[in-house]
N, C-alpha and C positions, 0 to 999 in steps of 0.2 A: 504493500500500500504506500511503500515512500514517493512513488510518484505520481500517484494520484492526491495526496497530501499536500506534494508542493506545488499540483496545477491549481490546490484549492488555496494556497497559502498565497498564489501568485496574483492569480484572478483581484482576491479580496485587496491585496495589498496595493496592487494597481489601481484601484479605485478610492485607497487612502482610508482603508478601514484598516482596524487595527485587531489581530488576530494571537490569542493564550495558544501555544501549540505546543509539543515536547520539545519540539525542535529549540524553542529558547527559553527553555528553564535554566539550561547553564549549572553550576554546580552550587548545591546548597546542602545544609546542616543537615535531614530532613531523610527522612525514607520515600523512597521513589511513588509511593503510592499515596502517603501523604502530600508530597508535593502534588501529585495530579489533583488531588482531590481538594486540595488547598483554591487551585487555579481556578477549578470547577466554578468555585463559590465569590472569587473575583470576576464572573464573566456574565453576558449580558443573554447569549445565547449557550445553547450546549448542541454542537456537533456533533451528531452519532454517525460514523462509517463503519459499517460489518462488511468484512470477508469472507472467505473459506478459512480463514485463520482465527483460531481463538484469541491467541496472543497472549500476554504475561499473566501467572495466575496468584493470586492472593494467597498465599498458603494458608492463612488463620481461616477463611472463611469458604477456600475451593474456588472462589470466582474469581473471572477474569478482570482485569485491574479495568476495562471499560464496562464491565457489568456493573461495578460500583463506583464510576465516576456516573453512569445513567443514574443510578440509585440515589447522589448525593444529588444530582440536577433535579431529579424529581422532588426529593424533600424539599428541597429550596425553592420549587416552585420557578426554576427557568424555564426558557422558552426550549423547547428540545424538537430541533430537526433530525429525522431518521432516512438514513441513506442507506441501503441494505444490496450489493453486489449480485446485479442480474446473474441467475443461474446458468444461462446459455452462454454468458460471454467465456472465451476461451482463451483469453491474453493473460489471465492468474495464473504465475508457475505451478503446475501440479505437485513441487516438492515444500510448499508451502501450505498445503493443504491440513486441515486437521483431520487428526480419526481416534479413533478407538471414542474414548472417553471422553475426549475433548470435542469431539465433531459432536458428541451428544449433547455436551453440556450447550457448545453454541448455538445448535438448533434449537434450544430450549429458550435461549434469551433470545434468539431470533422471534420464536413466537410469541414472547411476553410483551417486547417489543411493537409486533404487525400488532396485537390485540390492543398496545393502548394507545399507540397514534396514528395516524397516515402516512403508511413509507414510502421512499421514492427509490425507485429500483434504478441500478445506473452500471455502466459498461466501462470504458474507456476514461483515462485522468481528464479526459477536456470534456467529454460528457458529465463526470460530475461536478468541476466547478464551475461551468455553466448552469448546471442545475441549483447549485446551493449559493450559489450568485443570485436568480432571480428571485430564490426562496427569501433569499436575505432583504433583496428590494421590497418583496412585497409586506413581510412582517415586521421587519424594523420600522419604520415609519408609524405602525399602531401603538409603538411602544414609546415613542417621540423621539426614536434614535436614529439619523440613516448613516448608511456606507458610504462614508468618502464627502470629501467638501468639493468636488468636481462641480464647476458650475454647467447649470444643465443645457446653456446656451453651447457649450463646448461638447457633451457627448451628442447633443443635435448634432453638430457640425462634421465631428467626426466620423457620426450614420450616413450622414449626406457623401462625403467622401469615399468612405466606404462604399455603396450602393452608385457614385458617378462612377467610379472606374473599373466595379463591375459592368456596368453597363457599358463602357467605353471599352472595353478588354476582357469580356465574362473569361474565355479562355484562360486566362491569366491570373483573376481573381477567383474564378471558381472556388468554393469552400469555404471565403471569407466567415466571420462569427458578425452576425450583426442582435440587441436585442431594439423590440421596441415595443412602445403602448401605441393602441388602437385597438378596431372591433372587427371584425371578421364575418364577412358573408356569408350565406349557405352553404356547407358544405355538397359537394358533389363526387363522382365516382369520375375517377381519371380515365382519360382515354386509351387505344390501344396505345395510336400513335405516342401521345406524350408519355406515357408507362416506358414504353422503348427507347425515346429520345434519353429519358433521364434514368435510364435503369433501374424503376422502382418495376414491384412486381403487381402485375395486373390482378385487383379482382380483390387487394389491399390496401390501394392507395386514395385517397380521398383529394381534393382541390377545391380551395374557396378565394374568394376577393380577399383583401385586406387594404383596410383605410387607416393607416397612422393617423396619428393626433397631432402630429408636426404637421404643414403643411410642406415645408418642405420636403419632405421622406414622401409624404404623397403624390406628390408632384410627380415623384420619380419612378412608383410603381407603376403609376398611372400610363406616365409616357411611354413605358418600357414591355408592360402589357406583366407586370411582377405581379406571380399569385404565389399563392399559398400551397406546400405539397408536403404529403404526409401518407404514412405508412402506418401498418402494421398496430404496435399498443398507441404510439402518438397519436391516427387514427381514429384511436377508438379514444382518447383524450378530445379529440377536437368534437365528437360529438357529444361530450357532456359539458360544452361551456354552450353558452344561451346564446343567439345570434345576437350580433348589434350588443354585446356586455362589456366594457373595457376589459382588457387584457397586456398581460404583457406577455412578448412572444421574444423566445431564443430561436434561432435560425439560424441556417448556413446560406449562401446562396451556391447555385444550383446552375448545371449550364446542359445543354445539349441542343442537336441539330434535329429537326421534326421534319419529318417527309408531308408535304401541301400538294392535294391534289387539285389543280384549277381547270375546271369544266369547258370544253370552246363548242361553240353552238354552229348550228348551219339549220338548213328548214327540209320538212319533208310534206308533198306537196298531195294532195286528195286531190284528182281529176277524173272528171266523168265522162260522157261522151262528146260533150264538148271539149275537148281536150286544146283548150286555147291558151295565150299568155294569160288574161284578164281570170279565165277560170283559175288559173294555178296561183295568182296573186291571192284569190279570194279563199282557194282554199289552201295556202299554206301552212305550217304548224314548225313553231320555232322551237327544236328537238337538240339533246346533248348528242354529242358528235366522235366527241372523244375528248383525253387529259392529256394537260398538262401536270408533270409530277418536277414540282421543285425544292429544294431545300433551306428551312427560315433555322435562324436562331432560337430556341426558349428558354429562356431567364425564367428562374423563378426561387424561390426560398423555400428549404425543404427543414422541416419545424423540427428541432431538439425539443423542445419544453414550452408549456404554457401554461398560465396561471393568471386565475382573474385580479384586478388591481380591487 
């Protein structure tokens, strides 16, 4: 987990929030579990990430030293985010893995866990502090606390830039990280064509409008023809937010080339026995002929995470 740790320590830190991690406890008088749990109670939020690994264990009490810093968060009554390592991702070393005893015990505070909050399952370092990124925006602020003194005229400016030179060079910027607020249209069921272009998989992916709250950022979807694209659990995220609800959305942007079939017409003509010009004028019928098949651009933003503001 040390590098999913420091995408989360990096994220936060760049937006000038200030982050208790082990990483700088530094050396003190103090037993290592004390110290964690000292921290604990210094902090505004409580970070939960589970692995496949149990990690350090308490000898007095058999639990692991994040079962009882969870424990010390809850008596205090902080605000506790739960991040729990998707099962299918395959990037965790297998010789990191717990077993016997220990894989038991962690499934068991896995489940005590899912039972008393809402967890957010996550893959890869920059998928999770993206996600504990927006989690951060969206509940600090009820707390009268935010992340980062960043003036908001500056992270505008930065989406704008962002999103002008994908659009000016999508090739090139492909995958960029953009977040942003706005409301999100109907979702709909993606086409073959687009499914292909962007290599999601058909018969899983969903597509809606999306209207930022900047005008700026809209402007630029707009012009650009930027929708929304999602897959799989995301997917099925985008159908439990309410159409037209603010949101704030974490996104990649997204690039591929779509095959356009364009129709070219000629006429086919109904003649009877008068088989004259003036006849076949009148009964012409202006009929498809054949295609033109050419190939566009599609821009579009394929959704990490979303969450109502």
């Amino acid at each position: 987990m040390v590098q999913h740790r420091s995408a989360v320590i990096k994220k936060i830190q760049s937006r000038s929030g200030i982050i208790n991690a082990q990483e700088f406890f530094g050396a003190r008088d103090s037993q290592p579990l004390d110290t964690c749990l000292q921290e604990v109670g210094n902090s505004n939020v409580f970070l939960l990430f589970l692995s496949p690994r149990n990690g350090s264990i308490d000898p007095e009490s058999g639990k692991s030293f994040v079962n009882r810093e969870y424990e010390r968060a809850s008596e205090l009554g902080i605000l506790r985010l739960a991040y729990i390592m998707d099962e299918e991702y395959d990037g965790y070393p297998i010789k990191y893995v717990s077993k016997g005893a220990d894989a038991e015990s962690l499934a068991a505070f896995k489940q005590r866990v899912m039972n008393e909050l809402t967890v957010n399952k996550f893959t890869n370092p920059e998928d999770l502090a993206s996600k504990v990124y927006v989690d951060l925006m969206r509940e600090l602020p009820k707390s009268g606390f935010n992340i980062g003194t960043e003036d908001e005229g500056e992270v505008t400016n930065r989406i704008v830039e962002t999103l002008r030179r994908f659009c000016l060079l999508p090739k090139i910027h492909n995958g960029s990280t953009v977040s942003l607020k706005g409301v999100l249209g109907e979702p709909k069921r993606v086409s073959e064509a687009q499914c292909k272009a962007l290599s999601l998989k058909r018969g899983q992916a969903l597509v809606c409008d999306i209207s930022a709250e900047d005008n700026a950022i809209s402007e630029l979807l707009v012009d650009s023809r930027i929708q929304l694209f999602s897959e799989g659990r995301t997917a099925e995220s985008l159908l439990n937010i309410q159409q037209y609800k603010p949101v704030i959305v974490e996104a990649q942007t997204i690039y591929g080339d779509i095959s356009v079939r364009t129709p070219y017409y000629g006429f086919e003509y109904e003649t009877g026995i008068f088989d004259s010009t003036l006849s076949k004028l009148a009964g012409r019928q202006r009929v498809v002929t054949g295609y033109d098949e050419t190939k566009e651009e599609l821009l579009g933003l394929y959704l990490k995470d979303i969450s109502l503001l």
